[in-house]
C-alpha positions as CSV (number, residue, x, y, z in Angstrom):
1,X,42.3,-83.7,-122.7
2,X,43.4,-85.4,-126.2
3,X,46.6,-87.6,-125.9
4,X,48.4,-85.1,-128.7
5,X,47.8,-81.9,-126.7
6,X,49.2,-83.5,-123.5
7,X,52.6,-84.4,-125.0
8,X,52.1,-81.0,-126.7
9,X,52.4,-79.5,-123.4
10,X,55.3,-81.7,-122.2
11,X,58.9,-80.1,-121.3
12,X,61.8,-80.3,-123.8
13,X,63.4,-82.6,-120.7
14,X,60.4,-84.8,-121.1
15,X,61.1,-85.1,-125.0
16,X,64.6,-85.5,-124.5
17,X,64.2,-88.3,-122.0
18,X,61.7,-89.9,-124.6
19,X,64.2,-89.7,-127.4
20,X,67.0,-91.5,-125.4
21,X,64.7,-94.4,-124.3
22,X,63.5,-94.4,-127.8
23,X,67.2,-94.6,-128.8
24,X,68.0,-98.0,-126.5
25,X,64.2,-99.5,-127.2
26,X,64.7,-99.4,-131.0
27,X,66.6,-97.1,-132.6
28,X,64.1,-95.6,-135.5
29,X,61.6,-94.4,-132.3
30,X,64.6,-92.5,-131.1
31,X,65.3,-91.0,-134.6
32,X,61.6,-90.4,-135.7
33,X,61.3,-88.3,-132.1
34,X,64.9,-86.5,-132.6
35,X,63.2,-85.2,-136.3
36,X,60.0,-84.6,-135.0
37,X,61.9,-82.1,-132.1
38,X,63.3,-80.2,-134.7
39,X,60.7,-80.3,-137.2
40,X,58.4,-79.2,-134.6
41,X,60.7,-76.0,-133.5
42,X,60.9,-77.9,-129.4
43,X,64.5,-77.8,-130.1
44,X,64.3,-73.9,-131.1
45,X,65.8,-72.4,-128.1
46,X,68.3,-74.6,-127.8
47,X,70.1,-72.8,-130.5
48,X,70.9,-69.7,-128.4
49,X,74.0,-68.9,-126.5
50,X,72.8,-67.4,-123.6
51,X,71.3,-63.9,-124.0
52,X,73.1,-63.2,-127.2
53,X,71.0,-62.4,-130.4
54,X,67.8,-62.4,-128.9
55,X,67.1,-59.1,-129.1
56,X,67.8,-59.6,-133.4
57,X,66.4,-62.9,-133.2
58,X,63.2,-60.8,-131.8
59,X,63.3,-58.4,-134.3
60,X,63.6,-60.7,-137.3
61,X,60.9,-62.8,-136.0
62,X,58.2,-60.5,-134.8
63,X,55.1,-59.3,-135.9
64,X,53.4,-56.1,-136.6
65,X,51.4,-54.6,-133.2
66,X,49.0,-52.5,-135.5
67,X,50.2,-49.6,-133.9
68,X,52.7,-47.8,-135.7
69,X,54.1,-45.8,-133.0
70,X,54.0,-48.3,-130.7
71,X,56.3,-50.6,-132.9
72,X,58.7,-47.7,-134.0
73,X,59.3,-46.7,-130.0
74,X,59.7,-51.0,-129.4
75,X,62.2,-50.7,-132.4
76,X,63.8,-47.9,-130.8
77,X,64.0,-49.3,-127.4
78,X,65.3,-52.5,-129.0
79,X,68.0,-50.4,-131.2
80,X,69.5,-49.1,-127.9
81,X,69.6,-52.1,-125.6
82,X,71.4,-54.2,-128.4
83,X,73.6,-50.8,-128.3
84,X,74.2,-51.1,-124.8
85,X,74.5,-54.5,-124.8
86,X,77.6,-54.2,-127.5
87,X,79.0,-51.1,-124.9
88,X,79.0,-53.5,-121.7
89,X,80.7,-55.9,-123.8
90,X,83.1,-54.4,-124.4
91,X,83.7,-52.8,-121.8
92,X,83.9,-56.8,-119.8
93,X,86.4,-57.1,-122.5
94,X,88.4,-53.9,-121.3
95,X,88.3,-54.7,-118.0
96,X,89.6,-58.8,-118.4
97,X,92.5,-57.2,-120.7
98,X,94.0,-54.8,-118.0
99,X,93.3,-57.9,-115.5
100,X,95.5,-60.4,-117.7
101,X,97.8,-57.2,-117.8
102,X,97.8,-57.0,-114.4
103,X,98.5,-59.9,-113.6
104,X,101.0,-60.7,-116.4
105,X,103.4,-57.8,-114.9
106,X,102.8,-58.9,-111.5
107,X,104.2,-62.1,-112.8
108,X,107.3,-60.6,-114.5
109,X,108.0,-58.5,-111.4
110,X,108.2,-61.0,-109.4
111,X,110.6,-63.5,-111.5
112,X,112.6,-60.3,-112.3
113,X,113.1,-59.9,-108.6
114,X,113.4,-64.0,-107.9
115,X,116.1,-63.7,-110.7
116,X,118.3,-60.9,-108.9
117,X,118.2,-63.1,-105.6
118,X,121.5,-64.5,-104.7
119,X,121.2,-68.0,-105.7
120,X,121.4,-70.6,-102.2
């Protein structure tokens, strides 16, 4: 196997691990690696948070099947999960504002009723 295959194949940890050592050898190995990482796209996913926008990231990025229906039900499918995915948003959102609500008139309760106690 060629030498620029196998550090093809390597882990971003890998690269990462090589840029830092490049870093404290001599710095210009450590920057050359950092530009070749993101001139090469190995730093690509690293640009997500989480889950969010792949599904857009997907679409923007994808190619043609051949099949025209196939690709209309895939843009359909992805239409509705990114739909779904906006709905149990904010739903989480919902349910941690009646939580802080909650808890915020628990909290004034109780110093209402820490207030009316005769004072020791």
């Amino acid at each position: 196997m060629p030498t620029a295959a196998m550090l093809d194949d390597l882990p971003k940890g890998a690269w990462i691990a090589m840029m830092v050592i490049g870093f404290i050898v001599f710095w210009p190995i450590g920057l050359a690696l950092l530009f070749y990482m993101i001139w090469s796209g190995k730093m690509q996913g690293w640009k997500r948070d989480g889950m969010r926008g792949c599904a857009s990231n997907y679409r923007r990025h994808r190619r043609s099947s051949g099949n025209t229906a196939f690709d209309s039900y895939r843009d359909d499918m992805l239409k509705k999960l990114e739909e779904e995915q906006k709905a149990f948003g904010d739903f989480m959102e919902r349910l941690r504002r009646a939580k802080d609500q909650q808890e915020f008139d628990q909290f004034m309760n109780e110093r209402r009723t820490q207030g009316d106690a005769p004072a020791a």
